[in-house]
N, C-alpha and C positions, 0 to 999 in steps of 0.2 A: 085725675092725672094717673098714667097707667106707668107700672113698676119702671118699665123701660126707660120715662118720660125721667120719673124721680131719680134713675141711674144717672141719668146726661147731667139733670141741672146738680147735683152733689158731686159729680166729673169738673163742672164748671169751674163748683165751688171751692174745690179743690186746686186748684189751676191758678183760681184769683190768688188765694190763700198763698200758693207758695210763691208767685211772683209778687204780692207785696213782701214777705219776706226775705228774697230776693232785696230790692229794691232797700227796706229798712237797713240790710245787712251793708249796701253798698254807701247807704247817706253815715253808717257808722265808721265805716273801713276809710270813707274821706275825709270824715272830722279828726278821726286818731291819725292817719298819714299827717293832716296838716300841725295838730297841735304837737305830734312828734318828730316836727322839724324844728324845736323850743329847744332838745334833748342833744345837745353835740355827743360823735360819741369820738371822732378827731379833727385834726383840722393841718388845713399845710398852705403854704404860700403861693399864691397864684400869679404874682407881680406885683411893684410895686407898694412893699409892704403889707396888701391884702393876706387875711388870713381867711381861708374859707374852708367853713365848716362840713363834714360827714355827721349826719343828723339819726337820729336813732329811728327815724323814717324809712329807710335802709331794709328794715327790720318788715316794714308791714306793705313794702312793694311788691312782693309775690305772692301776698294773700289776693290780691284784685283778680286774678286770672284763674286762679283756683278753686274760690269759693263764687264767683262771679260767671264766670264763664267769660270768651271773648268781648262781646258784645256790651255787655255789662262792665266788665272789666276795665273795660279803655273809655266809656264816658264817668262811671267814680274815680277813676285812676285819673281822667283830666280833671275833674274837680277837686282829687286831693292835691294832684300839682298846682293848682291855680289858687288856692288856698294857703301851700308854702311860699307862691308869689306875693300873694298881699302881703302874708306877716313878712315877708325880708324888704316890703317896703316900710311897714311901721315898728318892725321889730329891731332896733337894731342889733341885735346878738344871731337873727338869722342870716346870712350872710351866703347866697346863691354862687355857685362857681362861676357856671352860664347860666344864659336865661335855656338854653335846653332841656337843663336839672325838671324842668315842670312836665315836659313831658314824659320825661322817664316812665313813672307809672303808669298813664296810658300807654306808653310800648309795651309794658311788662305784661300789664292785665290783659290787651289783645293778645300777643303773641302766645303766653301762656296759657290761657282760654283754649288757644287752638290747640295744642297740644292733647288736653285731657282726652276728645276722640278725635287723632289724628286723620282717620280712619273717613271718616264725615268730610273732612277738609283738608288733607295733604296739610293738615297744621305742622306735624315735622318737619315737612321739607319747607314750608313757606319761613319758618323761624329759623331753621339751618340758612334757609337762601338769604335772608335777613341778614344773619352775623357774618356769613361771607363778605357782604357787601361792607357788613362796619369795619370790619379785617381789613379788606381790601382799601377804603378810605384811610383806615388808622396808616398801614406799610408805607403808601405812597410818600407823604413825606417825614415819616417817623420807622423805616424801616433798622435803622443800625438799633433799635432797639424793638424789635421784632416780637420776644419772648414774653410781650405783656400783655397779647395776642392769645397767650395758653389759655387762658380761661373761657376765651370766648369760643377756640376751636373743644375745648370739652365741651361746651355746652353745645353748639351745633349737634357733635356727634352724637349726646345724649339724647338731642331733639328725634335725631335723623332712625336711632335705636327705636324709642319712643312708637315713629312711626310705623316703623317694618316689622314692630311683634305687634302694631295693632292695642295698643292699649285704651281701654276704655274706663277711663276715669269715674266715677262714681261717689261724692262726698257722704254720703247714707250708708255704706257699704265698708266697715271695717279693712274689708281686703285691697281695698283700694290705698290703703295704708301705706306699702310698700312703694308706690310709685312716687310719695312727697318729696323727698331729696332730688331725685330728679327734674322733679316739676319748681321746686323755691330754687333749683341750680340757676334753670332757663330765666324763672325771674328775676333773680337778683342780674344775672348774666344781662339780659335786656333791658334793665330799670340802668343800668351803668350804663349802656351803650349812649346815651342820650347825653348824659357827664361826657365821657369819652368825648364825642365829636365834637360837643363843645371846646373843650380842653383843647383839642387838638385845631380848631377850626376858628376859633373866635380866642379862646385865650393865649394861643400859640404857645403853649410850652413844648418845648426842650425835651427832644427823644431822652435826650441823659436822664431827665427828671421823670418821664413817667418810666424808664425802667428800672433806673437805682433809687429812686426816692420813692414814687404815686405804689409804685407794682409791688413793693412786700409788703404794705398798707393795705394795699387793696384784697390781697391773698387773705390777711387776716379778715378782715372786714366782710367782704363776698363769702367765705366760707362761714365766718359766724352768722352771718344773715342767712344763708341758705339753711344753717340747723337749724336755729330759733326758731325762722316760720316754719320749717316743716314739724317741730314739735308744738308750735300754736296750732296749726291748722291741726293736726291730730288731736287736740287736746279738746278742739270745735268739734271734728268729727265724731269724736268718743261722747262726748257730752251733750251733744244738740241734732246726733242721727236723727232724730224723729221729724228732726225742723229742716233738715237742709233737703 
């Protein structure tokens, strides 16, 4: 076999290598999504005496898109959602708002995926034109309460930034480091949009309640989710550069 020959199949082996790790990191990312929807971290009334819980899940919806890339991101992200579905059937402490809540992470991990090289796929603009569209759905008949809207027009803008410097994401590359908050923003930002429409579409709450009750909950909650993963995922980066 000539040098050339043994260059390609160690190119191969290398290729296999990192896409089963790949793959490992994703059957991890959806067992810990699912069993961290055990972990309430609040909960609020949805009608009818329901109480439905915010799960410490919350927490590991922006890792799909980040560490996964698009593609990857939205088929673990649907199996971690689908895994919070079973347990809120036999579990009774888990407690689904909508059946939407499942696909959250799959939005999250696609959307955010795309982001990392906007550059490659108008991923910016495809996730800004996304949350226009959940805006647009939420206003329509939840507009006197408008303001609960901010986070998702931050995170468009973030996307839209994102795209027009061209960022190229890189998990192996310490410098890439800077770009996490922005990128757990979008996720937390689109792993809620799926809540959201639910809430608004199937549970029908009450513009009063998602802007004086759901929206200073939600502030807390989306902002702590967005730091924690962006210091997990750095914590992955710094520790397993050689793996990702």
């Amino acid at each position: 076999m000539t040098e050339a020959q043994n260059g390609e199949s160690e190119l191969k082996l290398f290729e296999g290598t990192s896409t089963t790790k790949q793959y490992a990191i994703g059957v991890v990312l959806a067992a810990v999504y699912g069993v961290s929807a055990l972990v309430p971290v609040s909960g609020f009334i949805v009608g009818s005496g329901i109480v439905a819980q915010i799960s410490l899940s919350i927490l590991i919806a922006p890792l799909f898109g980040v560490l996964l890339g698009p593609t990857r991101g939205f088929v673990f992200g649907l199996i971690g959602g689908i895994i919070t579905g079973f347990l809120s059937v036999i579990v009774p402490s888990v407690v689904l708002i909508v059946p939407t809540v499942i696909l959250g992470p799959a939005v999250s991990g696609f959307l955010t995926g795309l982001c990392l090289r906007p550059r490659e796929r108008s991923g910016g603009f495809i996730t800004a034109a996304y949350l226009a569209v959940i805006m647009v759905l939420y206003l329509i008949p939840n507009y006197e309460a408008w303001w609960f809207m901010s986070p998702y027009a931050l995170a468009a803008v973030v996307a839209v930034i994102l795209q027009v410097r061209g960022v190229e994401f890189d998990p192996s590359t310490q410098s890439s480091l800077r770009y996490l908050l922005p990128l757990t923003l979008i996720g937390t930002i689109t792993d809620f949009s799926m809540m959201t429409m639910g809430a608004v579409y199937i549970a029908s709450i009450p513009a009063a309640v998602f802007g004086f009750i759901i929206f200073p909950a939600m502030l807390i909650e989306r902002t702590a989710a967005a730091i924690v993963s962006a210091i997990v995922i750095g914590i992955v980066m710094v520790a397993f550069k050689d793996q990702l």
